[in-house]
VMD Tcl script that draws the C-alpha trace (Angstrom):
set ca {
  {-56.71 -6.96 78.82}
  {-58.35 -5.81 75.65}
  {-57.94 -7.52 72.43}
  {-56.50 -4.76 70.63}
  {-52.85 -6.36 70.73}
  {-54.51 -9.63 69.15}
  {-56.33 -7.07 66.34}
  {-52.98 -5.20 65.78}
  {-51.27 -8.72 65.51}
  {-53.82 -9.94 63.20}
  {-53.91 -6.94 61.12}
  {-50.04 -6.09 60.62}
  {-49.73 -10.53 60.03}
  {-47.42 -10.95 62.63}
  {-49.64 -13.46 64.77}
  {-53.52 -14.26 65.65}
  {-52.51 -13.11 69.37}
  {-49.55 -10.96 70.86}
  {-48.75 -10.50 74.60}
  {-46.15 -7.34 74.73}
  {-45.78 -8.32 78.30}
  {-44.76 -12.17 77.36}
  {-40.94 -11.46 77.42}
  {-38.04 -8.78 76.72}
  {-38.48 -8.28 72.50}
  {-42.78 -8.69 72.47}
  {-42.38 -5.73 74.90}
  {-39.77 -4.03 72.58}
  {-41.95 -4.88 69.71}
  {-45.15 -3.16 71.64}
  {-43.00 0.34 72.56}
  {-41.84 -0.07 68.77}
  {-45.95 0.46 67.44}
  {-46.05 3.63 69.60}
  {-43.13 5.34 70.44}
  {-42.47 6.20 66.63}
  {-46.19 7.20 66.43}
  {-45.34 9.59 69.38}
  {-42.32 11.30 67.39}
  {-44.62 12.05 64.34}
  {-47.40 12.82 66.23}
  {-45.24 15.56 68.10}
  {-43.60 16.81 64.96}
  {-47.28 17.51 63.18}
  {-48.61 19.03 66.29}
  {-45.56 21.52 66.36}
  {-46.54 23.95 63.94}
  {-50.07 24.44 65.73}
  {-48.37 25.35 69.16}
  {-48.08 29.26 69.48}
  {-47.40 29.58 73.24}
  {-43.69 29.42 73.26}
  {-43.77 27.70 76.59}
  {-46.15 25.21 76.04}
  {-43.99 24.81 72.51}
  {-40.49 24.23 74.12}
  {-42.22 21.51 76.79}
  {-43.56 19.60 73.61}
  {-40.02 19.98 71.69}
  {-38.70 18.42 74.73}
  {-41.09 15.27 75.06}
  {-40.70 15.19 71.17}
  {-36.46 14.65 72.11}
  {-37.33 12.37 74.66}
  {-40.19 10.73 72.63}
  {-36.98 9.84 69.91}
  {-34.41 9.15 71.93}
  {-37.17 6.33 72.88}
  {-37.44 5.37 69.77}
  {-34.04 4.78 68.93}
  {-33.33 3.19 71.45}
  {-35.93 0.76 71.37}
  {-35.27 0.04 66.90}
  {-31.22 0.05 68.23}
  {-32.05 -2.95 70.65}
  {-34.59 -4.82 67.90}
  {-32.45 -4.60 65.61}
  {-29.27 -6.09 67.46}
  {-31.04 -8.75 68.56}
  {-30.02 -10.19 64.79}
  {-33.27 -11.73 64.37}
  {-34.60 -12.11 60.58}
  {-38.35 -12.38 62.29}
  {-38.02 -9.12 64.63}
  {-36.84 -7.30 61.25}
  {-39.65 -8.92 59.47}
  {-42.19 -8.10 61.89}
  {-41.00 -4.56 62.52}
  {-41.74 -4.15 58.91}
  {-45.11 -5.64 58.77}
  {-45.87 -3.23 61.58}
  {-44.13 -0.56 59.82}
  {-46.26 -1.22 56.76}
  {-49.25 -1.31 59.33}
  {-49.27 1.94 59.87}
  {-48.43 3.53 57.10}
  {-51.12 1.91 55.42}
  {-53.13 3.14 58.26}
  {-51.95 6.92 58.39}
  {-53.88 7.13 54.79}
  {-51.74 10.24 53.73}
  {-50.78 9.44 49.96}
  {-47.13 8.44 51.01}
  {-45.17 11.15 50.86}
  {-41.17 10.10 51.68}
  {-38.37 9.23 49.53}
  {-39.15 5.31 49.63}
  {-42.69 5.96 49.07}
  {-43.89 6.06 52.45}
  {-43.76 7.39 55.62}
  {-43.23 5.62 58.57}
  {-39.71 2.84 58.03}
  {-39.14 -0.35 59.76}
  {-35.54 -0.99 61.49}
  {-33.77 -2.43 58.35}
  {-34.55 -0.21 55.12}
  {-32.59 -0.83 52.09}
  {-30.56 -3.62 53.90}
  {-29.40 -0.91 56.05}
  {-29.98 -0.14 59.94}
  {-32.84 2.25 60.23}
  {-32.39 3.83 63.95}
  {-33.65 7.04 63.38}
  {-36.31 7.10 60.33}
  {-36.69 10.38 58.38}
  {-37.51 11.79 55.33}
  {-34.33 13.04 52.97}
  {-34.03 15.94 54.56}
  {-33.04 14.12 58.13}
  {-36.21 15.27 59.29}
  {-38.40 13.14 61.65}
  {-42.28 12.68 59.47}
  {-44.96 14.67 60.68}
  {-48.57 12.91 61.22}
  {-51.59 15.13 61.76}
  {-53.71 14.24 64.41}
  {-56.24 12.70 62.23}
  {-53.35 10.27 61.06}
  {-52.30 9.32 64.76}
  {-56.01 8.79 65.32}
  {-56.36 6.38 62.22}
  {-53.16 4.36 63.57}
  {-54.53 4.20 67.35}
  {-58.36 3.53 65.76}
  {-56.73 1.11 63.28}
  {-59.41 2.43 60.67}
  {-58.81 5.70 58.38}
  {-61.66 8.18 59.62}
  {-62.61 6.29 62.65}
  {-63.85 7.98 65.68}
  {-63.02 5.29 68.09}
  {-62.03 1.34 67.91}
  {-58.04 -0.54 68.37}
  {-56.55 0.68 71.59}
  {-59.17 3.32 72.40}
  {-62.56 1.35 71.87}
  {-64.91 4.54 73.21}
  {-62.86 7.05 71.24}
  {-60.80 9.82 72.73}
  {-62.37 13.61 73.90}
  {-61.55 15.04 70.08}
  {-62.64 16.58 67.63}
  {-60.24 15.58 65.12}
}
mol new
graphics top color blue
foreach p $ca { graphics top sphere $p radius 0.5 }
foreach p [lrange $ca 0 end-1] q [lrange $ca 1 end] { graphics top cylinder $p $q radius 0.2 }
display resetview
């Protein structure tokens, strides 16, 4: 396996090494870095689709993408653990910092960990209810773990873009 669980670990200050297939939560915490990324990514890419068919097969991996995600910050987060919360955040924090789109939510940024003002967080969105939208170039900087890269963090040789 690639290091690029390590780097994420390292970078978000969680740990200098993470296994997501060590046990039950580091797999939890693993799905947790991507399947929010997924929502977002799904929700920014929705306004480019014009095909209605190829738009109402994304709208339904976007549903199935959050249900995911839900499901996975519902199990975190009753797990009652002060360092799952705490990491969730740091990873939270992670990419946001990563996304590099001038923060543009209610609490200053765009992308929530599974406690947010004390509260549960299940289903982050912005004050309208909505789920946050990430362009391409953002999902790329969270994947890349580097604004503007063109490859590096879980996709060392890049992806077959042009974003």
């Amino acid at each position: 396996m690639n290091n690029s669980w390590d780097a994420l670990a390292q970078a978000a200050g969680i740990a200098p090494t993470f296994d997501p297939f060590a046990n039950d939560v580091n797999f939890l915490l693993g799905a947790f870095v991507f399947e929010d990324v997924g929502v977002t990514a799904y929700r920014g890419a929705a306004p480019l689709l014009t095909n209605k068919q190829v738009l109402s097969g994304a709208a339904g991996l976007l549903g199935t993408e959050a249900y995911h995600a839900s499901n996975i910050r519902t199990v975190l987060y009753l797990q009652h653990s002060q360092q799952i919360i705490e990491d969730t955040r740091k990873i939270s924090n992670l990419r946001d910092a990563l996304d590099n789109d001038g923060d543009n939510d209610q609490n200053g940024d765009d992308d929530q960990p599974i406690v947010l003002n004390g509260r549960a967080n299940i289903v982050p969105t912005d004050k309208n209810g909505l789920v946050f939208a990430r362009t391409m170039r953002q999902v790329l900087n969270i994947v890349y773990f580097a604004p503007g890269a063109q490859r590096g963090g879980f996709f060392p040789q890049g992806i077959n873009t042009d974003a």
